[in-house]
C-alpha positions as CSV (number, residue, x, y, z in Angstrom):
1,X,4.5,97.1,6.1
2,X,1.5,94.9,5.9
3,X,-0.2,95.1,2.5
4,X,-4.2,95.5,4.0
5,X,-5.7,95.8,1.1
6,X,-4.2,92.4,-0.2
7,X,-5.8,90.7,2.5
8,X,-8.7,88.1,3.6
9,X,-9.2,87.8,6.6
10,X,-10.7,84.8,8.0
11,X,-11.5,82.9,11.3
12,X,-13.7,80.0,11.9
13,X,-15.9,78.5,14.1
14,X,-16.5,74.1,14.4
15,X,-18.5,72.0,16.6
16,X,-18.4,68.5,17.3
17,X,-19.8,66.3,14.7
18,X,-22.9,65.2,16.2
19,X,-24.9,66.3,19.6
20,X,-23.3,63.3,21.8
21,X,-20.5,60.6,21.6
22,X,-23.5,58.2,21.2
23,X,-24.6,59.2,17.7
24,X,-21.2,58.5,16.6
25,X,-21.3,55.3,14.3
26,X,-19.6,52.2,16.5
27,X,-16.3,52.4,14.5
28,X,-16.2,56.3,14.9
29,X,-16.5,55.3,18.8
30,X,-13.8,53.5,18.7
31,X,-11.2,55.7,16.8
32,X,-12.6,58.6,19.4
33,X,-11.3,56.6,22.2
34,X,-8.2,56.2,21.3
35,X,-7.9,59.5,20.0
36,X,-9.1,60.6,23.0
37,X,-6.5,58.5,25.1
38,X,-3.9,60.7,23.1
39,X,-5.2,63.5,23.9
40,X,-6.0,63.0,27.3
41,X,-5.0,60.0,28.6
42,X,-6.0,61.0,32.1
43,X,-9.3,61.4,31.2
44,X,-11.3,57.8,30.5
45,X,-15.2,59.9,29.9
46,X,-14.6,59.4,26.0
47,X,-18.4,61.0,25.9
48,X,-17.1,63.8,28.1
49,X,-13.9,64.3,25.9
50,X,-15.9,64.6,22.5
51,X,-17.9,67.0,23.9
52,X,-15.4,69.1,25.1
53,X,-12.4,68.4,22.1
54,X,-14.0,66.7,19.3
55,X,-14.6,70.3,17.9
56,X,-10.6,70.8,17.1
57,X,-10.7,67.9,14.9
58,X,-11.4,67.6,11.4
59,X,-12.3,64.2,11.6
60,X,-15.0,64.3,13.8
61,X,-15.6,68.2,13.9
62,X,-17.3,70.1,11.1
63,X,-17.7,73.8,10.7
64,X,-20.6,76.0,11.3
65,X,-19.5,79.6,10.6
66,X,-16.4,81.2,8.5
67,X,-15.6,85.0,9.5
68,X,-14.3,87.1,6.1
69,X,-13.1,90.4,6.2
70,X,-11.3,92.8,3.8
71,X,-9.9,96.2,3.9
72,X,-11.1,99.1,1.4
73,X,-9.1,102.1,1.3
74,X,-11.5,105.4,2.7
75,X,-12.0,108.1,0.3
76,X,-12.7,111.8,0.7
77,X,-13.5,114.1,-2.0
78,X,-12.6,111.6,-4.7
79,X,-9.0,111.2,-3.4
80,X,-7.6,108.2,-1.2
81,X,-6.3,108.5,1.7
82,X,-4.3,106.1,4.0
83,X,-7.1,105.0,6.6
84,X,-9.3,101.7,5.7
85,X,-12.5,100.2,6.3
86,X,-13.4,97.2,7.3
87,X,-15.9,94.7,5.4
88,X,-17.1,91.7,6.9
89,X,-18.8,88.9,5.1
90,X,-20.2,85.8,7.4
91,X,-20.9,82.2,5.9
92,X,-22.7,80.1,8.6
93,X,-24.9,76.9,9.2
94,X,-26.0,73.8,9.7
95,X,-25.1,72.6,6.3
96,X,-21.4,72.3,5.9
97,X,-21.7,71.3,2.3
98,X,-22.9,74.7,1.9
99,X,-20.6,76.5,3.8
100,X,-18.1,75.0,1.8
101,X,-19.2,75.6,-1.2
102,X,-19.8,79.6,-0.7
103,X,-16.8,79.8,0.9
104,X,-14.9,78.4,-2.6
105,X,-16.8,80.9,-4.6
106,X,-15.4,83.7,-2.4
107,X,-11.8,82.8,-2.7
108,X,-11.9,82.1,-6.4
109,X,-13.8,85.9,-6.5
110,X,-11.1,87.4,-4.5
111,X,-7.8,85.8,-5.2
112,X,-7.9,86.4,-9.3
113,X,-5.0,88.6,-8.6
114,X,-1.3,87.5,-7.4
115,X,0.1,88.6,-4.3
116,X,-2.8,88.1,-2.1
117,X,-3.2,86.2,0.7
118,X,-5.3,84.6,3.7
119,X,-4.8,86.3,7.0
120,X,-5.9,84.8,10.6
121,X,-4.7,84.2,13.8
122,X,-2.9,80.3,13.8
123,X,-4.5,79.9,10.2
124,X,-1.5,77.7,9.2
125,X,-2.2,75.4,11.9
126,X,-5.7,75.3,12.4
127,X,-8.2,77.2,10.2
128,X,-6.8,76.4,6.8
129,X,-5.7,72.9,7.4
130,X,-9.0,72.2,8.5
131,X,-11.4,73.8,5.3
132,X,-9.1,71.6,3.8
133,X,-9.6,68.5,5.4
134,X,-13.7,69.2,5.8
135,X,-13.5,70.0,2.3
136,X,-12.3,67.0,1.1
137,X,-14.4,64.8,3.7
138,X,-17.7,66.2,2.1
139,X,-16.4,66.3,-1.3
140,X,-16.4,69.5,-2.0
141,X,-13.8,70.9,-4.7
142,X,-11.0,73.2,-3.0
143,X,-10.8,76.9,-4.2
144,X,-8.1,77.2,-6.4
145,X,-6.1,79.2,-4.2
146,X,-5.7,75.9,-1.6
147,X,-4.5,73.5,-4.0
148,X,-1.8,72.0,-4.3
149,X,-0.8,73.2,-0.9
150,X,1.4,70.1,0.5
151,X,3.8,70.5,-2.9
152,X,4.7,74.1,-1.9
153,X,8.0,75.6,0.6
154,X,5.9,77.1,3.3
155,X,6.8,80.9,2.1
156,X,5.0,80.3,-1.2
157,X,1.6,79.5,0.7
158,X,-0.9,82.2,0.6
159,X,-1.1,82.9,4.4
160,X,0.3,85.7,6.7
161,X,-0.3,84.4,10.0
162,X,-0.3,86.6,13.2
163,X,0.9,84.1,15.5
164,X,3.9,83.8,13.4
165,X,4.5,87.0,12.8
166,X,4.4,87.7,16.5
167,X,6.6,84.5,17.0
168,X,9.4,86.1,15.1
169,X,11.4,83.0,14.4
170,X,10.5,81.2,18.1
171,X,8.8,78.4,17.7
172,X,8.4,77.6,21.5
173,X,5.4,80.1,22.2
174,X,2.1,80.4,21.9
175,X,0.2,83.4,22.0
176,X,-3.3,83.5,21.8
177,X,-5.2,86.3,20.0
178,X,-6.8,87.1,23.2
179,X,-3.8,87.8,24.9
180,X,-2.1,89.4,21.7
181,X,-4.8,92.1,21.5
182,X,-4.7,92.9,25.1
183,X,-1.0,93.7,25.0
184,X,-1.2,95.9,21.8
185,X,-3.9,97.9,23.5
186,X,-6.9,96.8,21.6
187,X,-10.1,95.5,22.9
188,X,-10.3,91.7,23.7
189,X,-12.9,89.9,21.5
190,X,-13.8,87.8,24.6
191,X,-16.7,90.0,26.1
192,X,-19.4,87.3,25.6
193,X,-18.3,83.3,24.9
194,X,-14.7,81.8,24.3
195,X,-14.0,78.7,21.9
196,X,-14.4,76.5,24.5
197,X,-18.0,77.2,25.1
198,X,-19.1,77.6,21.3
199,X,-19.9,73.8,20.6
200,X,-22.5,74.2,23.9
201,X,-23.9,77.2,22.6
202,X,-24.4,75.9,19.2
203,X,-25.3,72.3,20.5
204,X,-27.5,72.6,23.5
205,X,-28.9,76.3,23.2
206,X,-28.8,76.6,19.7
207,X,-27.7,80.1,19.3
208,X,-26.1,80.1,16.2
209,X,-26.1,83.9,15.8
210,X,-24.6,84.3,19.2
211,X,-21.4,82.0,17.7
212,X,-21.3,84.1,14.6
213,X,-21.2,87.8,16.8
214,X,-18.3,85.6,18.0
215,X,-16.7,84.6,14.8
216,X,-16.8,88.3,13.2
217,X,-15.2,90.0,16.5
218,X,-12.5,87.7,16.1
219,X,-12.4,89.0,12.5
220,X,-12.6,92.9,13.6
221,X,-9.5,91.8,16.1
222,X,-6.9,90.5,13.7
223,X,-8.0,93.8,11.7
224,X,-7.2,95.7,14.6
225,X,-4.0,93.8,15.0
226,X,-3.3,94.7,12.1
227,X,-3.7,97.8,12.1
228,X,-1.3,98.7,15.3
229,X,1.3,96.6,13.6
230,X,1.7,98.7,10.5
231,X,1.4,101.6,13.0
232,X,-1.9,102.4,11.5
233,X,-4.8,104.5,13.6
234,X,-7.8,101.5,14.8
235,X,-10.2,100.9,12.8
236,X,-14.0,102.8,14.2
237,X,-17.3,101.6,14.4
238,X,-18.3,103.5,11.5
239,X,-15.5,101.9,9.6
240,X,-16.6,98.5,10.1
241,X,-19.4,97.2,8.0
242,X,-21.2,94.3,7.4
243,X,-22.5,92.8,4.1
244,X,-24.1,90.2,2.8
């Protein structure tokens, strides 16, 4: 069993750094290209790479939107029962400082209590790690919750991953919340964009708002995930709300 209600959920959305490899200062160029040689040593467009991969990395990525949801148990006629809603908070923008910074009050707000946790899709690898590193780049304090995080064994951090959990001790596979929904019967979150296309979408036809419709589905997908792995009815539209 899966303890919902002791849950944040969270996903997040990053961009390259700047519009173009150009605006990059000269020494940032230089550690992109060979960066980029590691990454794709096939590929010698180093302006073509950071368009297309600079986003993944906390060092010349930042973020523009972080997903949060929780679950609240549903209640009829002043008794609980054992279905949940779904709230969704969205933090998003150009100013990563920002971001950052509301994203810390939230986590010191939510995590006054012990056994909760962060809960994502490839959070240990990706989402958390790189708050942490943006954090720290713009000098921004990390919420309590994330300190400290290096010193602990990897069961005392505060995550429950999906992507682990669906590993089940193999460590060769990846599966991708994409294809993870699909087989678990729920409706894919891809109907619109992919990661791949956000930093265009954000970059060139500034659409912010179409990246964070992105960002919560995501959110509303681990929930669903969720959900069938506790053997738990999906969540409805009525029980998925969005707040400010």
């Amino acid at each position: 069993m899966l303890y919902t209600e002791n849950l944040l959920l969270i996903d997040i959305e990053t961009v390259p750094l700047y519009k173009d490899y150009t605006d990059l200062h000269e020494n940032m160029q230089r550690l992109w290209d060979k960066k980029s040689q590691l990454i794709a040593s096939e590929q010698t467009d180093s302006q073509r790479t950071f368009a297309e991969r600079a986003g993944i990395y906390a060092e010349f990525g930042k973020i523009i939107c972080i997903g949060l949801g929780y679950f609240v148990k549903n209640k009829i006629a002043d008794k609980t029962d054992n279905t949940y809603s779904l709230k969704i908070k969205s933090i998003f923008g150009d100013d990563e400082k920002e971001i950052l910074h509301q994203f810390g009050v939230v986590c010191n707000k939510f995590f006054r209590n012990d056994y909760k946790q962060f809960c994502g899709h490839n959070i240990r690898e990706f989402d958390i790690p790189y708050i942490c590193r943006r954090s720290y780049i713009n000098q921004i304090p990390l919420p309590d919750i994330l300190m400290n995080l290096q010193n602990k064994k990897p069961w005392e951090n505060p995550m429950l991953d999906t992507l682990q959990f669906w590993k089940f001790g193999e460590y060769k596979n990846f599966t991708s919340i994409d294809l993870l929904s699909n087989v678990l019967g729920i409706e894919s979150p891809k109907d619109d964009i992919d990661g791949s296309d956000v930093a265009a979408v954000y970059w060139h036809q500034n659409d912010l708002t179409r990246i964070v419709n992105y960002c919560n589905k995501d959110v509303v997908t681990v929930a669903q995930v969720l959900m069938r792995l506790n053997g738990m009815p999906l969540l409805s539209e009525n029980e998925i709300t969005f707040v400010d």
